[in-house]
N, C-alpha and C positions, 0 to 999 in steps of 0.2 A: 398448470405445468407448462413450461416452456416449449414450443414447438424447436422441433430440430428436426432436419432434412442431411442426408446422406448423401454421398454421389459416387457413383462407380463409374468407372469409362475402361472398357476395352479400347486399347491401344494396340496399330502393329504398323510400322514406317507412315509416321504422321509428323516426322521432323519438321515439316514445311507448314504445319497447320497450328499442332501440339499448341506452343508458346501464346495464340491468338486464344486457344481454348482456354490457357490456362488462366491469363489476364482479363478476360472477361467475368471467371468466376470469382475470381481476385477483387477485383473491384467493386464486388456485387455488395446492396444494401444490407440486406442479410446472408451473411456468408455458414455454411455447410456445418456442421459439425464435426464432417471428418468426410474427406473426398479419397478413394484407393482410385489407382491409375493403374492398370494391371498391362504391363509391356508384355503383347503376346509374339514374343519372339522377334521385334523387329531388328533388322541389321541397320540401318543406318541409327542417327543421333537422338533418335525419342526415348530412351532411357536416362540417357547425358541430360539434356534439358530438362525432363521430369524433375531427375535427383536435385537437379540445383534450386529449381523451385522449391520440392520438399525440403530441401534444406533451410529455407527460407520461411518456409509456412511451416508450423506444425500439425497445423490439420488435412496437409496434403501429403501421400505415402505412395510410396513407388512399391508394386509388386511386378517379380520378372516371373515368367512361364518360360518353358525352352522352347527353344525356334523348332516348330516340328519341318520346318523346310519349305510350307506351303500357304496361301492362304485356305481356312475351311470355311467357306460360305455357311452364313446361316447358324447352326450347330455351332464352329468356332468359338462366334463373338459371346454366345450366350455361356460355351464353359469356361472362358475367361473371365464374363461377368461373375459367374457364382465362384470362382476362385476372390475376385474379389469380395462378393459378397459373404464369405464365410469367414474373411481376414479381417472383417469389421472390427473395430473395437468400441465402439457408439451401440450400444445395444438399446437403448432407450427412443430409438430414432422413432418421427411422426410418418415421415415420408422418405419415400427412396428414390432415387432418380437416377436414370440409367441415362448418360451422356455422350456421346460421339466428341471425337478430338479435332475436328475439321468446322468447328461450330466458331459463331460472334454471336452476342447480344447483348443488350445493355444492361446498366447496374441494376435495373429496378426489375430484371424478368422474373426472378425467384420469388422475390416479393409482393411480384403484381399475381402469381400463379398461388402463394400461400392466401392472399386474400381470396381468389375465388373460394379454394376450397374450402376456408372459413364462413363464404358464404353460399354456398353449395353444399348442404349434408351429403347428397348422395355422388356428387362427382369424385370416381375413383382415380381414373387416369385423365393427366391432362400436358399441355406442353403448348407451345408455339408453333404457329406456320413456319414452315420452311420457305425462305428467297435465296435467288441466284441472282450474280451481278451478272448483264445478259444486255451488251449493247448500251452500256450506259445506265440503265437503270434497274431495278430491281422484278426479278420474275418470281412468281408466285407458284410450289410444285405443290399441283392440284391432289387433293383428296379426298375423299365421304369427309365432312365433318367428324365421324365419330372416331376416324382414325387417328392416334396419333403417332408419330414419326417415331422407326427405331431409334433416331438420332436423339433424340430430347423427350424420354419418357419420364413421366412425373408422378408417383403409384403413392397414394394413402395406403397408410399400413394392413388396416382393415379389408378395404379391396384386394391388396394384396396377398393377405394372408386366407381369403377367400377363394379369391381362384389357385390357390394353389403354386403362385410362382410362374416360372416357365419353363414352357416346355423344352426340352434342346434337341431340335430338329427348326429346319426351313419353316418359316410360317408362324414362328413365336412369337413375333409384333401383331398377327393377325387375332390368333389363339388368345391372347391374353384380354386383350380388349371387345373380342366375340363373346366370351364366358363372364366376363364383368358384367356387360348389357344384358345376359343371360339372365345371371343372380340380378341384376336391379338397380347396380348403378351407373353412371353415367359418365361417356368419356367424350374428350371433347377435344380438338384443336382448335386456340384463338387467333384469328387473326389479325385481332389487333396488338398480341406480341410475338414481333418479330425478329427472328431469330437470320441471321446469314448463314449459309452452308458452300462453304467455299469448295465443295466437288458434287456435280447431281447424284442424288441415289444410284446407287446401282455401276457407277462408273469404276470400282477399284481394280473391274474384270471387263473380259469385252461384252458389246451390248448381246451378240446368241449368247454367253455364258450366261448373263445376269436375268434375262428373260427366260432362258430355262432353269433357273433357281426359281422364280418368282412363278410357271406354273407348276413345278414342285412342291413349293411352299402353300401354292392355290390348293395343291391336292391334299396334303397334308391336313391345312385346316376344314376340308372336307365341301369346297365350293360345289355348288349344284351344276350339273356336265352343261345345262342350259345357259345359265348364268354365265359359262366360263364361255361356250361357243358368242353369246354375246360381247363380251369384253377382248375377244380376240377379231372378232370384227371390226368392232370399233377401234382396235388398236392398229388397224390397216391404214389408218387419218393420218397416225400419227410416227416422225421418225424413228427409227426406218422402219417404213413402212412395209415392207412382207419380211422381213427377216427377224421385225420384233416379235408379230402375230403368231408369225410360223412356231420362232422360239418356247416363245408361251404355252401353241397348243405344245409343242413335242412336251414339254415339263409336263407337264398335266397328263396328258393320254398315253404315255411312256409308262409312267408309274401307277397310271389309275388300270393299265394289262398286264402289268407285273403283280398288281395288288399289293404294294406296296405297303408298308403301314402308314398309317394316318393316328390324329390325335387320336388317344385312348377317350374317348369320352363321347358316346353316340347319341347321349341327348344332347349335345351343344352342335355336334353335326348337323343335326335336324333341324336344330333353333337358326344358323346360320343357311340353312339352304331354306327355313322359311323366310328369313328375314331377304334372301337375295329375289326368291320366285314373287313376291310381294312388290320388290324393286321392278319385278319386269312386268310386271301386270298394273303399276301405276299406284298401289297401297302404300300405308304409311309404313313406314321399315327406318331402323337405322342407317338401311343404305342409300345417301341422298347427297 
């Protein structure tokens, strides 16, 4: 059977970016079986340019959402993802790949990432390092290996249909790749395909907003309160330095005294706070 690969991208005012995202995939050795673009609401020109390309491709499809007025962190991108993902017409698909519109990479990335997984049984998710252009040359945005970036997710069907999907809450790119490792297989970013990200994570809001998404998201997926007082420490090093930390603890200890909900699923809770208390006592963990 022929492998075929999908591609979904939530869009919302990516006029400035959109057109580099969509040439890159354009160009690609093996190209998609069918890419949905799902404009979630934006007012400027990323609908206009989508269409012209769809009109051009056929395997590329403009869906519009109504402008609710706002961006929704988190949540949002993922109910525009499954609007796209239920508008599919490729049912037959191998793999799925959740894509960001602010991306570059070369012809051969989808094809260097289907050969892994051709030789990779167990790798479920996988994707490229994210670089920024950053004084001239290329910077590298650090991660655990086993993460990979909401921007460039690359899901086998199998894994996917294993864990479930995602979840639509903060902390979904975390959630999905925690419960994969869980079940058994194996997620990975390469860096040796590199992918450009023409805006840092996190930047579409200000950096307090986006660090109190992200210890939201931390609470969500259910990080251990140790683990988390460590990575707020350490986030003191780095810019800016007490307004990120701070940020982060408020997301986390905000909604961890609210009781907020968190993923439904309390054995992968436990899998993920042992795989972090392992990271801080020196053991082998996926978190490295």
């Amino acid at each position: 059977m022929k492998t075929r690969y999908v591609i979904i991208t939530p869009v919302r005012d990516e006029e400035q970016y959109v057109e580099s995202t969509i040439a890159s995939v354009a160009a690609q050795n093996v190209l998609p079986a069918e890419w949905v673009i799902v404009d979630d609401g934006s007012s400027d020109r990323t609908a206009e340019i989508v269409e012209r390309h769809a009109q051009q491709n056929s395997w590329i499809r403009l869906l519009r959402r109504e402008n609710r007025g706002f961006r929704k962190s988190g949540a949002g991108v993922v109910e525009a993802f499954y609007d796209g993902y239920d508008a599919l017409e490729c049912k037959d698909w191998n793999f799925l790949v959740k894509l960001d519109a602010d991306l570059k990479f070369p012809p051969d990335y989808f094809a260097n990432l289907l050969d892994r997984f051709q030789t990779q049984s167990t790798l479920g998710i996988a994707g490229g390092d994210l670089f920024h252009h950053v004084d001239g040359g290329l910077q590298l945005e650090k991660c655990p290996r086993f993460h990979v970036r909401g921007a460039t997710k690359f899901y086998r069907r199998e894994c996917w249909e294993a864990i479930g999907g995602l979840v639509t809450q903060p902390g979904w790119d975390i959630v999905d790749e925690t419960k994969a490792n869980m079940l058994g297989w194996k997620t990975e970013s390469f860096p040796d395909l590199r992918v450009i990200h023409h805006r840092f994570t996190g930047t579409a809001e200000s950096k307090w907003k986006d660090q109190v998404k992200n210890g939201r998201a931390y609470y969500v997926a259910g990080y251990h309160p140790l683990f988390m007082a460590a990575k707020c420490v350490l986030r003191l090093v780095r810019r800016p330095y007490l307004t990120g930390a701070l940020g982060m603890a408020y997301g986390f200890v905000s909604n961890y005294l609210k009781h907020a909900p968190q993923v439904g699923d309390r054995a992968l809770i436990q899998y993920v706070r042992r795989q972090q208390l392992r990271r801080l006592w020196g053991a082998e963990t996926i978190w490295k």
